[in-house]
Backbone as CSV, one residue per row, in Angstrom:
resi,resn,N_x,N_y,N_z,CA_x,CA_y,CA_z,C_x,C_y,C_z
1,UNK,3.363,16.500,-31.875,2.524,15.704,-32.741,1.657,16.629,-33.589
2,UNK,1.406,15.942,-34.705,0.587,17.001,-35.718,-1.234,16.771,-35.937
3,UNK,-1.960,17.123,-36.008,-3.434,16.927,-35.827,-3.886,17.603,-37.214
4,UNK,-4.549,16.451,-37.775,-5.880,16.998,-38.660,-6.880,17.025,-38.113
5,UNK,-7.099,18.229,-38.882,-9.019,18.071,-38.376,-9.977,16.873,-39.624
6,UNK,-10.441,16.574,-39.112,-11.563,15.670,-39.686,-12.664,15.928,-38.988
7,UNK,-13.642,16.929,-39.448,-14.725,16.742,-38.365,-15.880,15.909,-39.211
8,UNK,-15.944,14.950,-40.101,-16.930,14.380,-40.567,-16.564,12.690,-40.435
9,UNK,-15.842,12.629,-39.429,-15.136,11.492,-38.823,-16.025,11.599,-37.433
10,UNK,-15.836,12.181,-36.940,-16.687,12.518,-36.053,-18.152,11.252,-35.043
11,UNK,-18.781,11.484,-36.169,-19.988,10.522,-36.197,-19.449,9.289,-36.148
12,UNK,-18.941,9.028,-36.880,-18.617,7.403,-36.878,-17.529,7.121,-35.557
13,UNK,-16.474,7.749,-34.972,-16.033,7.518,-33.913,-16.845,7.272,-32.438
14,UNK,-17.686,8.214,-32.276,-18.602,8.667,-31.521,-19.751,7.741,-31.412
15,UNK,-19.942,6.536,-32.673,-20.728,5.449,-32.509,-21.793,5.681,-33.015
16,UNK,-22.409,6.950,-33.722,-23.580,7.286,-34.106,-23.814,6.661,-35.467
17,UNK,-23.768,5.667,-35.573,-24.004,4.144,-37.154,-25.257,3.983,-36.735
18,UNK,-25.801,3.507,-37.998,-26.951,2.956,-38.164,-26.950,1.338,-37.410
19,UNK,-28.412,0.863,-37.029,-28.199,-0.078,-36.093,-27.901,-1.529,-37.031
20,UNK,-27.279,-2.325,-36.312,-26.456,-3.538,-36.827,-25.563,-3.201,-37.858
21,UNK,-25.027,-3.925,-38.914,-23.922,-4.164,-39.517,-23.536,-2.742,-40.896
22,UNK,-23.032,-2.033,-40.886,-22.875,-0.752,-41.490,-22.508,-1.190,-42.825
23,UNK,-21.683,-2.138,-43.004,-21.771,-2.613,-44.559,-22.857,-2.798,-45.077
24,UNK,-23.493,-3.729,-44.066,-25.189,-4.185,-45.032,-26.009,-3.478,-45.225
25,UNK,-25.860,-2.286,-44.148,-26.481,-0.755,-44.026,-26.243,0.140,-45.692
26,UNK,-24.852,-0.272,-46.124,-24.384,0.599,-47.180,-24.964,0.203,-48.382
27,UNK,-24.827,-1.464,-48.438,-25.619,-2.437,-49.272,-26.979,-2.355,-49.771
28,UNK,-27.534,-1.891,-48.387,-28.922,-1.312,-48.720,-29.401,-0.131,-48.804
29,UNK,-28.330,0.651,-49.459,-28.033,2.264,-50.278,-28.042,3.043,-49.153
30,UNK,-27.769,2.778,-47.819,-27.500,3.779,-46.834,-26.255,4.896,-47.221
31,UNK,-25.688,4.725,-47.430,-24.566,6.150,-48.525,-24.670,5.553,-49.995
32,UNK,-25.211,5.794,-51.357,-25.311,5.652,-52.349,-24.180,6.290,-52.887
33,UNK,-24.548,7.535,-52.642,-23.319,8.367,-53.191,-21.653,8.278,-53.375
34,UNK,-21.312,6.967,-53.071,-19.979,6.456,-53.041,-20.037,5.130,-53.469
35,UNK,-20.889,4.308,-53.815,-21.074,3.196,-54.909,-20.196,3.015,-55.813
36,UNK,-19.087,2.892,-55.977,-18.605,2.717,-57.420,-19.433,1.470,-58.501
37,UNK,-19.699,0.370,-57.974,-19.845,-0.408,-59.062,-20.432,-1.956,-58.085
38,UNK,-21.094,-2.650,-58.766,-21.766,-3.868,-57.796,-21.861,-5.197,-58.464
39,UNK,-21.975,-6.172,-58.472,-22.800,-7.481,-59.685,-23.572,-7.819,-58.147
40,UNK,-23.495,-8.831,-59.323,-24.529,-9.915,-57.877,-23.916,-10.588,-56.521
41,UNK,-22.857,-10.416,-56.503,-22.224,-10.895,-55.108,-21.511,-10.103,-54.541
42,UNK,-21.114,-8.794,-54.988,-19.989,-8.413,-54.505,-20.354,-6.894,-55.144
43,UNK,-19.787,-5.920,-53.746,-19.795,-4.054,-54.522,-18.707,-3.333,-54.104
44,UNK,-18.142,-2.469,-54.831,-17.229,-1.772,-54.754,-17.355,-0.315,-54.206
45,UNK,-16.560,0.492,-53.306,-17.525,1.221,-52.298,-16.222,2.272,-52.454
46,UNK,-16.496,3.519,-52.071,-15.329,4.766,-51.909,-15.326,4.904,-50.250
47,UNK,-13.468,4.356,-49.763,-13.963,4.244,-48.518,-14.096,6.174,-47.974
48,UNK,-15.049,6.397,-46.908,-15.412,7.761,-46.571,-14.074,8.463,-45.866
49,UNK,-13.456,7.275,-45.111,-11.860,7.985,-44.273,-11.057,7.246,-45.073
50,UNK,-10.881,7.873,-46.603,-9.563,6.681,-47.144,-8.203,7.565,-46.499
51,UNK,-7.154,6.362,-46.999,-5.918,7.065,-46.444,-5.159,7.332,-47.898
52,UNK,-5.695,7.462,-48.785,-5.382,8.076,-50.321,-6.836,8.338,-51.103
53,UNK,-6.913,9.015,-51.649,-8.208,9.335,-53.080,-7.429,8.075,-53.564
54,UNK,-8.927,7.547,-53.844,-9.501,6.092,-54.347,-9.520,4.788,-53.397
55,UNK,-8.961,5.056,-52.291,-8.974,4.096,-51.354,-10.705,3.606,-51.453
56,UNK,-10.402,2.127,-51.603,-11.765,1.180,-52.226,-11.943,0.523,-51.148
57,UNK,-13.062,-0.225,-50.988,-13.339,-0.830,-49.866,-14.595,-1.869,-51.108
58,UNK,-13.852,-3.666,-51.018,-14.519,-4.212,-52.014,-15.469,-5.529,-50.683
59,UNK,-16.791,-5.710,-51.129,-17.540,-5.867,-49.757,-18.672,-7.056,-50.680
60,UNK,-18.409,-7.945,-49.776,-19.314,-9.190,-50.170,-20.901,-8.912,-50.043
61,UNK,-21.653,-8.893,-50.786,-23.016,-8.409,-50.652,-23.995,-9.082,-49.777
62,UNK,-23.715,-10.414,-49.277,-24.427,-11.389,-48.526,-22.999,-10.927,-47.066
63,UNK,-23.916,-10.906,-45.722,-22.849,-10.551,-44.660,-22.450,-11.953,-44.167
64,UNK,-21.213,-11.608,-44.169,-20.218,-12.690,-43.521,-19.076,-12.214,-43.093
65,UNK,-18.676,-13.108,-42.572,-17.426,-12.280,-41.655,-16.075,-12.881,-42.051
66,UNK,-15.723,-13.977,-42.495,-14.564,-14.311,-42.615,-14.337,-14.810,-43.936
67,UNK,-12.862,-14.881,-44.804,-13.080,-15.542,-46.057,-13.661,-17.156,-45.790
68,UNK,-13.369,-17.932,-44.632,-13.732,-18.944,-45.009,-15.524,-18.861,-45.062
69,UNK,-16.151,-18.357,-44.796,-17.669,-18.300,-45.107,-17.994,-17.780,-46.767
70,UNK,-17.480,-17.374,-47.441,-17.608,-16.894,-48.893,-17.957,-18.315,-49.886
71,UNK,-18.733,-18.437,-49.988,-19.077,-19.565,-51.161,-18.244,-18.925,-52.160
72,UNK,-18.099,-20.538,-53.076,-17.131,-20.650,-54.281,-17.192,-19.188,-55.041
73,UNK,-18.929,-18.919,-55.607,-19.134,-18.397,-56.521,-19.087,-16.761,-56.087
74,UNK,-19.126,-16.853,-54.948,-18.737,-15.415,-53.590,-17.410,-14.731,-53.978
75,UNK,-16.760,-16.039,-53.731,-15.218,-15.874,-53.709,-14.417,-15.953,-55.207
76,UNK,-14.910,-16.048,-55.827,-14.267,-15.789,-57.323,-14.835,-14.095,-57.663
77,UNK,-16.260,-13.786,-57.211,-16.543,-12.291,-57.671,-15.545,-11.336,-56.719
78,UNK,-15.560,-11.341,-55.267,-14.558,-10.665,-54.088,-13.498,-10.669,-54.678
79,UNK,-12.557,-11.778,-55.160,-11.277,-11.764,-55.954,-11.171,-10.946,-57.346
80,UNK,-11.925,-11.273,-58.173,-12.264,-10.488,-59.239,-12.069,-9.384,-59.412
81,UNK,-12.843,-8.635,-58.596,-13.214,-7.241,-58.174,-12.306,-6.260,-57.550
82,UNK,-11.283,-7.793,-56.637,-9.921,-6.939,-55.633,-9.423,-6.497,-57.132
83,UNK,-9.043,-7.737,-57.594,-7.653,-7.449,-59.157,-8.428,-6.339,-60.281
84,UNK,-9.572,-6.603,-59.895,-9.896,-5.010,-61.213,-10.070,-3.803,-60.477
85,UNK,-10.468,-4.018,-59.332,-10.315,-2.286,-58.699,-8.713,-1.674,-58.999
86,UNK,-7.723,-2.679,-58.844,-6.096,-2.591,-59.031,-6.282,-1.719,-60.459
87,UNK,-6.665,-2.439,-61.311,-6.866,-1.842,-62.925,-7.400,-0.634,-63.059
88,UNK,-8.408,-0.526,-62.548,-9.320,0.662,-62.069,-8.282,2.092,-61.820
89,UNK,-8.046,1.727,-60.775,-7.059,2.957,-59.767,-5.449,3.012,-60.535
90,UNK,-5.193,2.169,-61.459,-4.324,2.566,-61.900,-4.469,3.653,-63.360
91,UNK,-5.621,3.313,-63.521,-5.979,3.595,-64.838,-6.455,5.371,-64.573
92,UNK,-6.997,5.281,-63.561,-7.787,6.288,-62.987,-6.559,7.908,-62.336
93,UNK,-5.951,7.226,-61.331,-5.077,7.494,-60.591,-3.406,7.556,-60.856
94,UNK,-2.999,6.504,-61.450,-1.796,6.362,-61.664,-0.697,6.263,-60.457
95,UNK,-1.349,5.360,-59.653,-0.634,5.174,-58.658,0.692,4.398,-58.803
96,UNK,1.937,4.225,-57.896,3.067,3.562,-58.204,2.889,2.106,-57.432
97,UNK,2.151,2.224,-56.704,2.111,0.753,-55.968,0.478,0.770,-54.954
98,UNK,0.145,-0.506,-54.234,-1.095,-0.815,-53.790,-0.767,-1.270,-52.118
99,UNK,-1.603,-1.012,-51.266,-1.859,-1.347,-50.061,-2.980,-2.009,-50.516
100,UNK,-3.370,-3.890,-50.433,-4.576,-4.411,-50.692,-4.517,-5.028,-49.028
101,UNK,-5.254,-4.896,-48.139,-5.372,-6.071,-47.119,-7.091,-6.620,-46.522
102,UNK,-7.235,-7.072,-45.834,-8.311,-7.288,-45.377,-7.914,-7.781,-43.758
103,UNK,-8.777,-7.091,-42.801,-8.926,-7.326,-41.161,-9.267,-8.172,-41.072
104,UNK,-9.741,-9.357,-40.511,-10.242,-10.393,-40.116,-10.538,-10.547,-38.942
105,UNK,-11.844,-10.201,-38.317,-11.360,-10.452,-36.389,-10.596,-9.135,-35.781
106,UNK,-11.721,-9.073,-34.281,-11.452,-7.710,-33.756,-10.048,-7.682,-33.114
107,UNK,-9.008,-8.845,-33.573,-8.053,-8.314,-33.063,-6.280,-8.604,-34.162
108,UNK,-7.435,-8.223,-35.350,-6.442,-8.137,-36.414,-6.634,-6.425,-37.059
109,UNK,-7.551,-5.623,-35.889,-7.918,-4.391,-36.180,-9.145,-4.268,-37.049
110,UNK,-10.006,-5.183,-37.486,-11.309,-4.945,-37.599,-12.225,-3.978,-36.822
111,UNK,-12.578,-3.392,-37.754,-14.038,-2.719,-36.828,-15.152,-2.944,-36.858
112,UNK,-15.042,-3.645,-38.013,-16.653,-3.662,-38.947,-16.742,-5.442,-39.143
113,UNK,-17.872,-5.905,-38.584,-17.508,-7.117,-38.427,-18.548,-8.304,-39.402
114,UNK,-18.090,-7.206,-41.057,-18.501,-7.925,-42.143,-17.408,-7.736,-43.106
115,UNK,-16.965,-8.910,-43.574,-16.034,-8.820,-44.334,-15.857,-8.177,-45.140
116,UNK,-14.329,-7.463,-45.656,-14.089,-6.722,-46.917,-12.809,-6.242,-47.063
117,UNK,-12.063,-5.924,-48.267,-11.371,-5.785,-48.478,-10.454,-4.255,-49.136
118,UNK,-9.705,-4.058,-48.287,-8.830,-2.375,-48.480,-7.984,-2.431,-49.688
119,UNK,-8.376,-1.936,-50.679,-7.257,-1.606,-52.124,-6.968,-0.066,-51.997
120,UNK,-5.822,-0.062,-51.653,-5.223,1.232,-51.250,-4.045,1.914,-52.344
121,UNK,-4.759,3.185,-53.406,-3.327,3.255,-53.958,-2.334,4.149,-53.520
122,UNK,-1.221,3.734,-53.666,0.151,4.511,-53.221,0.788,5.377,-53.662
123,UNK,2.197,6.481,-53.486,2.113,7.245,-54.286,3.749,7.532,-53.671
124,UNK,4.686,7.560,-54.654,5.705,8.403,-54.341,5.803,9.859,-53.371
125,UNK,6.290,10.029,-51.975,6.787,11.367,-51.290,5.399,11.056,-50.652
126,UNK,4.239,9.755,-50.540,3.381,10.220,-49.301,4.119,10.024,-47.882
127,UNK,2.943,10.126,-46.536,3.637,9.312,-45.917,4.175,8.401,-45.191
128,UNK,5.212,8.490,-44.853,5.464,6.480,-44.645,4.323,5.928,-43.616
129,UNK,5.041,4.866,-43.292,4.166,4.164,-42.456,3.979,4.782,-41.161
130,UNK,4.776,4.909,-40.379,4.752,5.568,-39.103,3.800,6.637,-39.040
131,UNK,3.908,7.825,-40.055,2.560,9.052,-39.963,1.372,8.424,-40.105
132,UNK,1.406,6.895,-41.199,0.259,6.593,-41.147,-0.495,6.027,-39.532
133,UNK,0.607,4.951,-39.281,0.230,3.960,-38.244,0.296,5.394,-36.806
134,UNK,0.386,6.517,-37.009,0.082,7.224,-35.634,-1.093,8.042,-35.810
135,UNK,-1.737,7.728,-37.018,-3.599,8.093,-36.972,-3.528,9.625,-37.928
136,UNK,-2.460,9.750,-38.336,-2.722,11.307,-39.141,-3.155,10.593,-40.929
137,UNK,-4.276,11.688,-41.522,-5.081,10.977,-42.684,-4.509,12.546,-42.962
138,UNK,-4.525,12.335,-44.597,-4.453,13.628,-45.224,-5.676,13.673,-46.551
139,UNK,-6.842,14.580,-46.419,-7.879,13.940,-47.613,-7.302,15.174,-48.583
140,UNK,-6.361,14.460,-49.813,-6.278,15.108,-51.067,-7.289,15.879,-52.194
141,UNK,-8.070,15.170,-51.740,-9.182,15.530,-53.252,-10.496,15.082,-52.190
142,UNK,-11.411,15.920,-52.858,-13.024,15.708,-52.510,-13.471,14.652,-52.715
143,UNK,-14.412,13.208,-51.875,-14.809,12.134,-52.300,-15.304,12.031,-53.170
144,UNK,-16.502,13.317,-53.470,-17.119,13.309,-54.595,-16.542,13.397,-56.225
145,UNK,-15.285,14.205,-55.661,-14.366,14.174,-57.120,-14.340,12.843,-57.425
146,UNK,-13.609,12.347,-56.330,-12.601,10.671,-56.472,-13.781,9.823,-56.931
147,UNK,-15.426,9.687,-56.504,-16.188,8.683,-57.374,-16.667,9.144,-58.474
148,UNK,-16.846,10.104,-58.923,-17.012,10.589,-60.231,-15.910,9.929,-61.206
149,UNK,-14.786,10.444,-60.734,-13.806,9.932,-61.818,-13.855,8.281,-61.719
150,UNK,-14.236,7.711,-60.591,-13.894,6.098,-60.833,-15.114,5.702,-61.574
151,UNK,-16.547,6.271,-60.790,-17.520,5.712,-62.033,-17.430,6.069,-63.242
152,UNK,-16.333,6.711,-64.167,-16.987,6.847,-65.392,-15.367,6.108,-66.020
153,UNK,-15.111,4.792,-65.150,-14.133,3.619,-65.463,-14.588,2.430,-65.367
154,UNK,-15.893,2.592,-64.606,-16.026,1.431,-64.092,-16.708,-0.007,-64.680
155,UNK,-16.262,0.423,-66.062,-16.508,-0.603,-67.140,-15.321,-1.871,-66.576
156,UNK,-14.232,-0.965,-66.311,-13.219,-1.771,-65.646,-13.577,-2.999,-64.825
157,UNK,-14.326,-2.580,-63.651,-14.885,-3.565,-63.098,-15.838,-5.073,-63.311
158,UNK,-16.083,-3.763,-64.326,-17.199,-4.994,-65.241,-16.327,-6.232,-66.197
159,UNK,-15.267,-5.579,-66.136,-14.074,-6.654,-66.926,-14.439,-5.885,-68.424
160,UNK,-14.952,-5.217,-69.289,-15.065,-4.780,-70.532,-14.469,-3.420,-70.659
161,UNK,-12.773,-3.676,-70.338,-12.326,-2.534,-70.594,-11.733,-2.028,-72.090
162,UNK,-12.724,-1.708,-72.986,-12.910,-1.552,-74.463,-14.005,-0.213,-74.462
163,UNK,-14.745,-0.208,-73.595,-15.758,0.842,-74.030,-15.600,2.351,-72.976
164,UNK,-14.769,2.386,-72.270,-14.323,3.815,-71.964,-15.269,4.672,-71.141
């Protein structure tokens, strides 16, 4: 078997989170520095263990746990936001295809038990599923690279993709 090191994984395995819900923790600028983009219901986040540069993590700003708790006006920004991060990372990245899912419940593999959603882009020669699904991550590029380049798209998000 093959092993990366990740030692900034570390902390978060080990349980050392801030107390209660780590999304709402993030919400309330506990990591700023990976913000891509926010409105009023809904923010777009650089996940810290993605399993590709740009792996997004799109997160309802009021905590809830399941889609059926998302009010109307919740659930049109969460949707929104999935289909323009897509725009985003293609625009950005040039990926060939998307991993979008969302966990639901600690035994759909949730960890985090506030809702949100994984836009994952894909890429010709990564690899398959199996390296993925046996826990090996490969981090391509520096996080800090990967939100730099998405914030200065993230008009995208805003839906006004005219001003660059």
């Amino acid at each position: 078997m093959t092993y990366l090191t990740v030692p900034w994984k570390g902390e978060y395995v080990r349980g050392e989170r801030p107390e209660g819900c780590i999304l709402c923790a993030v919400r309330e600028g506990a990591d700023p520095d990976y913000e891509v983009y926010r409105n009023d219901h809904t923010m777009v986040v650089l996940n810290i263990y993605p399993y590709n540069p740009g792996h997004l993590l799109i997160i309802p700003l009021r905590h809830v746990e399941t889609l059926a708790d998302l009010r109307s006006d919740e659930r049109g920004s969460f949707y929104t936001l999935m289909e323009r991060s897509v725009q985003l990372l293609e625009e950005v990245f040039t990926p060939k295809g998307f991993n979008i899912g969302i966990n639901q419940g600690v035994f759909s593999g949730a960890s985090i038990p506030h809702l949100h959603a994984h836009v994952v882009p894909r890429y010709p020669n990564e690899m398959g599923f199996m390296d993925i699904a046996a826990g090996t991550r490969i981090q391509l590029e520096p996080l800090d690279t990967v939100v730099e380049k998405l914030r200065a798209r993230r008009d995208i998000l805003a839906g006004d993709q005219g001003t660059g």
